[in-house]
N, C-alpha and C positions, 0 to 999 in steps of 0.2 A: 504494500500500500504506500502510496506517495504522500509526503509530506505535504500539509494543507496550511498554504501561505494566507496571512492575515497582515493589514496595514497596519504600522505602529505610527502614529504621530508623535515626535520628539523631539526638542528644543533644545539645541545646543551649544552655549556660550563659544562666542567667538574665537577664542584660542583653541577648542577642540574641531573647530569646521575647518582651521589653518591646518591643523594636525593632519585631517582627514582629505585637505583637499593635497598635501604632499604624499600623501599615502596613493590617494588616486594615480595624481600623477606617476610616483613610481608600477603600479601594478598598469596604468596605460604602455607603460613600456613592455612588457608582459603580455596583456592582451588590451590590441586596439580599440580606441572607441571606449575604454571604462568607463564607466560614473563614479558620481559621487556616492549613489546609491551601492554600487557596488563595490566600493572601498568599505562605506561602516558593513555591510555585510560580510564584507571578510575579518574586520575590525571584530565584528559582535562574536562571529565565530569561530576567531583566533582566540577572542579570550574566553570563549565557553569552555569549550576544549580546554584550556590552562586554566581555567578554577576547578574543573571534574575530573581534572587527572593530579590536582595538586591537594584537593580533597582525600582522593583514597587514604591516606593514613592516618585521618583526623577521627577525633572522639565524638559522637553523639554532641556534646556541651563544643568543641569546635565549631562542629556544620551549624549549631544554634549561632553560635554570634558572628559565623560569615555570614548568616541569613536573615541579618537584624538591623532595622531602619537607622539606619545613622546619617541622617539626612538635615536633623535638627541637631547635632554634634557640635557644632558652630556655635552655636546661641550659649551652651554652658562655660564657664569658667573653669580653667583646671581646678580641683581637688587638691587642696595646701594639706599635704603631712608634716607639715613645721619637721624639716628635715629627715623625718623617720623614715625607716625603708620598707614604702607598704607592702614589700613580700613576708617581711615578720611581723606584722602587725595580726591581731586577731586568727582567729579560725577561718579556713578555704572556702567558700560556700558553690556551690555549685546547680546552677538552671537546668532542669530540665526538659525537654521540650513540651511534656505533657503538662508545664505550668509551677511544678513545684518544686521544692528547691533539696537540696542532699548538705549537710555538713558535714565537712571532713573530719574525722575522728582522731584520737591521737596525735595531737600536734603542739 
């Protein structure tokens, strides 16, 4: 069964269309007549490919926070540990994808 294509519409700050129209350009060299359509398409699936083969050795709580909105990331302020090193602070806690959380034991 053949893949069943659908229209994405996506807005792309200026510095990533510059990105994508040198991309273009080099895969016109390649093959004649490219787009620009057909640059992010190779763009999206160069790096689909590179997130699902860079995933295989990740944990359950990895593929959760590869797959988690950080879109509003910007807006917050880093987190002051008044010099502590937050790897020894507190107990580990741990997200699970069904919503609830595991504490690390012994520690």
């Amino acid at each position: 069964m053949g893949a069943v294509s659908q229209a994405l519409n996506v807005r792309l700050p200026e510095d990533m269309l510059l990105r994508v129209e040198r991309i273009r350009q080099r895969l016109a060299m390649q093959v004649p007549g490219a787009t620009r359509t057909d640059a992010v398409r190779m763009v999206i699936q160069k790096g689909l490919e590179t997130l699902e083969s860079d995933t295989e050795g990740m944990t359950v709580e990895d593929r959760a926070w590869m797959g988690a909105d950080l879109s509003r990331l910007g807006e917050f302020e880093p987190y002051d540990f008044g010099g502590a090193n937050p790897g020894e602070l507190g107990t580990p806690v741990h997200h699970l994808p069904n919503g609830s959380f595991v504490v690390e034991a012994g520690r």
